[in-house]
Backbone of each chain as ProteinMPNN parsed JSONL, in Angstrom:
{"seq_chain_A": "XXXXXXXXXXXXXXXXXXXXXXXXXXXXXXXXXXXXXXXXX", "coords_chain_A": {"N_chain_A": [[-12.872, -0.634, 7.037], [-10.079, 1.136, 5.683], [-10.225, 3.803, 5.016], [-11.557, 6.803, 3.901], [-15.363, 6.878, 4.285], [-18.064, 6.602, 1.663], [-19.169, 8.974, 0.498], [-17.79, 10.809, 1.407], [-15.373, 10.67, 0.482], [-15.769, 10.882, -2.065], [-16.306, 13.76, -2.12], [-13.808, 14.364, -1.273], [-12.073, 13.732, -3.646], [-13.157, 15.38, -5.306], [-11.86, 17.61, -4.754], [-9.506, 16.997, -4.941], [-8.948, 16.446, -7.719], [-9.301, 18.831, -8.97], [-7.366, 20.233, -7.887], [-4.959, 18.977, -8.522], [-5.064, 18.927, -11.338], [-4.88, 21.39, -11.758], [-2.239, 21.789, -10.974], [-1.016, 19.82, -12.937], [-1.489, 21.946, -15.184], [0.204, 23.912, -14.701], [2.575, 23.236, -14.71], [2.675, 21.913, -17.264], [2.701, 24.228, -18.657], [4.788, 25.463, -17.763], [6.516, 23.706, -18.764], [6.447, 24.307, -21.855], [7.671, 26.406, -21.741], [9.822, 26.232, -21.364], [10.439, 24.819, -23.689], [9.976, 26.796, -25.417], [12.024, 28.002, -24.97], [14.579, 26.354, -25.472], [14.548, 23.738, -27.25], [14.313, 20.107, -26.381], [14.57, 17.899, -27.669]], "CA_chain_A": [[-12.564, 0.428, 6.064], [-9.116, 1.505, 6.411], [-10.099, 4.946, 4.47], [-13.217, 7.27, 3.953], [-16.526, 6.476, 4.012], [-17.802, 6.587, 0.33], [-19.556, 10.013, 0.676], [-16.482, 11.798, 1.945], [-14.249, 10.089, -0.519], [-15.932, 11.306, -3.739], [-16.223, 15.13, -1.731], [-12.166, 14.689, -1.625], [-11.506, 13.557, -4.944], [-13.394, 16.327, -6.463], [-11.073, 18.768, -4.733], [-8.471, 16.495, -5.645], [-8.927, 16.537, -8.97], [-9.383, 20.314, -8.763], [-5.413, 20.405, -7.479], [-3.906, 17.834, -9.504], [-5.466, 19.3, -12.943], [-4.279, 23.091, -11.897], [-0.71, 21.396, -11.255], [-0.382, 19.951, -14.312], [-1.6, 22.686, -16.376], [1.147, 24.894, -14.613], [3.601, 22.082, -14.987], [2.238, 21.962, -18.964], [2.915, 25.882, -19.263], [6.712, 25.397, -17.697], [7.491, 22.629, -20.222], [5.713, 24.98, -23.079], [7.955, 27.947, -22.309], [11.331, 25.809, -21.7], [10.84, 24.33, -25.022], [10.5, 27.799, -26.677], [13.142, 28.42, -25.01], [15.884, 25.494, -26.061], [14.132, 23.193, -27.233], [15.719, 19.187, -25.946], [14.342, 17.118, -28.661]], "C_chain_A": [[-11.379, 1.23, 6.601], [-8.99, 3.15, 5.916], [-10.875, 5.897, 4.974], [-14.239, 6.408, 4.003], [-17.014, 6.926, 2.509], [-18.103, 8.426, -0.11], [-18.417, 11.64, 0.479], [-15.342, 11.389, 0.669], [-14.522, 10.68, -1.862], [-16.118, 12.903, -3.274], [-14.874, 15.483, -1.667], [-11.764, 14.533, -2.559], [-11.943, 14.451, -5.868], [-12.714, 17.174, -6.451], [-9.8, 18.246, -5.583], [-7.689, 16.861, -7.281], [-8.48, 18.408, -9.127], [-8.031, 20.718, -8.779], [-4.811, 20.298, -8.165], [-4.255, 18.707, -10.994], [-4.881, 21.226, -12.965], [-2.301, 22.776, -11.875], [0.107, 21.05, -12.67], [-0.663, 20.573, -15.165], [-0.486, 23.695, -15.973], [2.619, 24.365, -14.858], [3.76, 21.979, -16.924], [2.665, 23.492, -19.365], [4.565, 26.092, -19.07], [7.344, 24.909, -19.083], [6.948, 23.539, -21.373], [7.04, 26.317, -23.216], [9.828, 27.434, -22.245], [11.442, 25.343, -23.147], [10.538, 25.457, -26.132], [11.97, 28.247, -26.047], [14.664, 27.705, -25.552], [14.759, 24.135, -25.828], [14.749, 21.105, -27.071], [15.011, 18.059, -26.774], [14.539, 17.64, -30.112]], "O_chain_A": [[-11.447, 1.879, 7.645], [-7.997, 3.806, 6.235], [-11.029, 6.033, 6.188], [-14.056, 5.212, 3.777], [-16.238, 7.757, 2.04], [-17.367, 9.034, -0.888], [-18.334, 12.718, -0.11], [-14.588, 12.217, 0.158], [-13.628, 10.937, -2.669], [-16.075, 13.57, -4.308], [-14.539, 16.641, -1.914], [-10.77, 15.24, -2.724], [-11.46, 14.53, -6.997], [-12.508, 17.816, -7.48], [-9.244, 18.795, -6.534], [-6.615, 17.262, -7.73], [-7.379, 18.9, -9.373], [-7.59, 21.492, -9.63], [-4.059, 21.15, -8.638], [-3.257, 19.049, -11.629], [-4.616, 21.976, -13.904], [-1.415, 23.34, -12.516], [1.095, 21.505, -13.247], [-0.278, 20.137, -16.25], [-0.144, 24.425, -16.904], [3.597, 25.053, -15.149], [4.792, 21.985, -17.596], [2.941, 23.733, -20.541], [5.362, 26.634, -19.837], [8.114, 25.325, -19.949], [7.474, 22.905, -22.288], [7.337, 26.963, -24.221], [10.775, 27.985, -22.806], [12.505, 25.488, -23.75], [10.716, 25.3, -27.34], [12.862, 28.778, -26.709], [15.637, 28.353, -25.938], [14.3, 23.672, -24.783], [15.712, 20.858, -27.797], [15.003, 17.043, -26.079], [14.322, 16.897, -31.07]]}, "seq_chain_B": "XXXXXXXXXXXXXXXXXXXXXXXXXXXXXXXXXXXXXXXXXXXXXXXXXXXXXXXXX", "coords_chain_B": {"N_chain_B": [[-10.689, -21.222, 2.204], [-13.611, -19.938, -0.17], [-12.154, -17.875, -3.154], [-12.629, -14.933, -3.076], [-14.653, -12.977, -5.168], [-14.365, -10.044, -6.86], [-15.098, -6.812, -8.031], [-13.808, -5.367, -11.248], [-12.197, -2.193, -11.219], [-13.754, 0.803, -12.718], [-11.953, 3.105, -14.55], [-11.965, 6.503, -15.332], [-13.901, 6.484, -13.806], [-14.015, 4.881, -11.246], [-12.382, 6.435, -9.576], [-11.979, 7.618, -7.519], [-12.938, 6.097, -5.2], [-10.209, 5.158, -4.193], [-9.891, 6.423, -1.951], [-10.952, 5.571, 0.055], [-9.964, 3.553, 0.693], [-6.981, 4.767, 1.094], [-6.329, 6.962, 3.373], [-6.979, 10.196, 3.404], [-6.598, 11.72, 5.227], [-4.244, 10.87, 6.503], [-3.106, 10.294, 4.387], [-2.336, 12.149, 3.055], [-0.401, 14.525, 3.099], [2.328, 12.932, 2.964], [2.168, 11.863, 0.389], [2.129, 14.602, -1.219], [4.545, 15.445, -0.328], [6.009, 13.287, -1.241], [5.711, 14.066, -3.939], [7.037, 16.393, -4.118], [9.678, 16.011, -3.887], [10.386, 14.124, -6.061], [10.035, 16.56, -7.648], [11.83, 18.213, -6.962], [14.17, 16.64, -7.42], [13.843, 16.061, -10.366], [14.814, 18.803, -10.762], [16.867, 19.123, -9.966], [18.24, 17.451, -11.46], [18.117, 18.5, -14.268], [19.224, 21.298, -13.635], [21.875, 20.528, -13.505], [22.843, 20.27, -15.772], [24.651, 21.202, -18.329], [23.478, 22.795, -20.545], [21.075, 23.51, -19.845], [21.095, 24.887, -17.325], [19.06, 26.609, -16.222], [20.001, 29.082, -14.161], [22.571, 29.758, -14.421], [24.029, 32.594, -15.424]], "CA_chain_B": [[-12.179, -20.228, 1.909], [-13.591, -19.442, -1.917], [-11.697, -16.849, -3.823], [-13.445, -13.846, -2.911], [-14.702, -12.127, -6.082], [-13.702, -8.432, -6.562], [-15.238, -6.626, -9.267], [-12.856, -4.813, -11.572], [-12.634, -0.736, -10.647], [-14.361, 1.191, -13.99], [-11.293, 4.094, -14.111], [-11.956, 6.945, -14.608], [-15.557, 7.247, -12.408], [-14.302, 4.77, -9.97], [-10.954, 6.393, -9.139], [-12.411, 8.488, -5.697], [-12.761, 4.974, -4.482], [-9.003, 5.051, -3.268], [-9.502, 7.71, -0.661], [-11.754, 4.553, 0.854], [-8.575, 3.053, 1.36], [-5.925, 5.74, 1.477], [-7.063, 7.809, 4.492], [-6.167, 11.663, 2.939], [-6.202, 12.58, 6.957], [-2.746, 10.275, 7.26], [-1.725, 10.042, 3.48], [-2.45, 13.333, 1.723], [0.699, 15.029, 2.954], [3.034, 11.855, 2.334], [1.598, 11.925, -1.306], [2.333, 15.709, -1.327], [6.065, 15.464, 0.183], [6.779, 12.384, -2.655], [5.906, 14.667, -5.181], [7.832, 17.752, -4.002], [11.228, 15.08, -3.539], [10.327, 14.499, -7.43], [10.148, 17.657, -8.492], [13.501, 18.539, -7.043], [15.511, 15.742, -8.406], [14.105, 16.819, -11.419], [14.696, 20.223, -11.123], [18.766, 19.06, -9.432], [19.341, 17.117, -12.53], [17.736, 19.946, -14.762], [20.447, 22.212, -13.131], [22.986, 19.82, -13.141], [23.12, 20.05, -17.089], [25.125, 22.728, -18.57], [22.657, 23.774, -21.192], [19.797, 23.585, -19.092], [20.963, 25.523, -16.573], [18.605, 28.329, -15.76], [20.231, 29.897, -13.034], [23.486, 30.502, -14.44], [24.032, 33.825, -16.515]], "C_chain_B": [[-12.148, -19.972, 0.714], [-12.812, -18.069, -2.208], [-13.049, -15.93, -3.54], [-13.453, -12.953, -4.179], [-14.857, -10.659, -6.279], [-14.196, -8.161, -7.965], [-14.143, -5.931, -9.788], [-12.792, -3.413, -11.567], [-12.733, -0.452, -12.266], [-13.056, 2.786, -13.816], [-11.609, 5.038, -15.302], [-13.151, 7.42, -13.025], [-14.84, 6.158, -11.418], [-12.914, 5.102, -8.863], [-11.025, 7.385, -7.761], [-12.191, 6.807, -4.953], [-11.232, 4.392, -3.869], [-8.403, 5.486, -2.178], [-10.555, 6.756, 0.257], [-10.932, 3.635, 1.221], [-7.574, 3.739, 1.727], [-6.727, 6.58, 2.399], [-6.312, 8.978, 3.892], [-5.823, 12.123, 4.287], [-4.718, 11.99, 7.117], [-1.915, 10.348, 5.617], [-1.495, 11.2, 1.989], [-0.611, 14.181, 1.858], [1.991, 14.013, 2.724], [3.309, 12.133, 0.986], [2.557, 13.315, -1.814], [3.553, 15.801, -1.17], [7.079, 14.625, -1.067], [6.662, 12.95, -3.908], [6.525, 15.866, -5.44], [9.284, 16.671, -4.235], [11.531, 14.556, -4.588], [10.56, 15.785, -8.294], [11.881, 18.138, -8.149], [14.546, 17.794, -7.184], [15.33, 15.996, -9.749], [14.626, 18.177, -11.736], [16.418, 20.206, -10.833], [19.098, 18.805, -11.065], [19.127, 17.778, -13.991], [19.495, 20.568, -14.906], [21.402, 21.462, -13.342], [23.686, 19.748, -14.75], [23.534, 20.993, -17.778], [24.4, 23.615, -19.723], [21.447, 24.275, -20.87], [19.553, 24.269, -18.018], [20.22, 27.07, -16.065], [18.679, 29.529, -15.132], [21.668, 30.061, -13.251], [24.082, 31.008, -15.605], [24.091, 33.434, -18.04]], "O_chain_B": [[-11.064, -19.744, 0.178], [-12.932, -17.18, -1.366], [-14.217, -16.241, -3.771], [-12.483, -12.223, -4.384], [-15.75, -10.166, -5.589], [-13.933, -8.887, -8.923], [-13.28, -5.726, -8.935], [-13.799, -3.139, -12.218], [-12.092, -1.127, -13.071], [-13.344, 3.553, -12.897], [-11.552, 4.47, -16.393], [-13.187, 8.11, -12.006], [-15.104, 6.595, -10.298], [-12.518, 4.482, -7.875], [-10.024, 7.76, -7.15], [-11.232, 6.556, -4.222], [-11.144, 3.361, -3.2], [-7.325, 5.313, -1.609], [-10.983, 7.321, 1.263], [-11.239, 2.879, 2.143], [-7.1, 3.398, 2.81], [-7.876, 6.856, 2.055], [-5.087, 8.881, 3.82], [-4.848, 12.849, 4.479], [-3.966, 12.62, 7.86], [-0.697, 10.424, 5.454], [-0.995, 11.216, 0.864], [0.16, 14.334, 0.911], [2.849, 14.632, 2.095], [4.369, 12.532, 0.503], [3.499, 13.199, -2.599], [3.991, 16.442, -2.126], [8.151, 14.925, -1.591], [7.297, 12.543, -4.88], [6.632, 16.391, -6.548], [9.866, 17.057, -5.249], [12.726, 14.279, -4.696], [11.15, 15.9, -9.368], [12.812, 18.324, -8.934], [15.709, 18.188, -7.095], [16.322, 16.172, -10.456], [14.828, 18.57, -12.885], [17.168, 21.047, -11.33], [19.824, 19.491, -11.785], [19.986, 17.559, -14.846], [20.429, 20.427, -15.695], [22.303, 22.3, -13.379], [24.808, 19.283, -14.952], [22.685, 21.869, -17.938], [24.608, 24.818, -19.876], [20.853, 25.211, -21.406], [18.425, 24.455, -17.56], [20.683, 28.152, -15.705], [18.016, 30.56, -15.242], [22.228, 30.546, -12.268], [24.538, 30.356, -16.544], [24.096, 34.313, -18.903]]}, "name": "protein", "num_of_chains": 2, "seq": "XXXXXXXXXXXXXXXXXXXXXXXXXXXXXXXXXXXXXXXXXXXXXXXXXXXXXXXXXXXXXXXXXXXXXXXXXXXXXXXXXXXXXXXXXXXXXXXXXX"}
């Protein structure tokens, strides 16, 4: 096992997730306020 | 030797199962560094566009 053990692996991916899903909702609020601002489509 | 049969991963419940191969102790900041080295080529060629420029007046 060149990783986690399975235990540990699903205790990191919950933070994971946790990260990744606050990134792209702040990433989702950028693109929301550039496209009131000039919109490129 | 027989083809070793591999079931197929069920995504999204079996997508933790990559931190059983990716060690986060050696490849979380990697991960983290390739997505900062993204964000600022997007953010260069952003800037680099004269209507898009946010940072000048």
């Amino acid at each position: 096992m060149t990783g986690l053990p399975p235990d540990q692996a699903k205790e990191f991916h919950e933070q994971f997730k946790i990260t990744y899903t606050t990134f792209v909702g702040i990433a989702a609020l950028a693109h929301l306020l550039v496209l009131a601002w000039k919109p490129w489509f | 030797m027989a083809e070793q049969q591999v079931n197929r991963p069920r995504n999204p419940e079996d997508d933790w199962k990559i931190w059983t191969v990716c060690h986060p102790g050696i490849w979380l900041m990697p991960i983290l560094f390739v997505v900062l080295l993204i964000a600022l080529a997007v953010h260069n060629t952003v800037l680099n566009s004269p209507a898009y420029n946010f940072l000048a007046g």
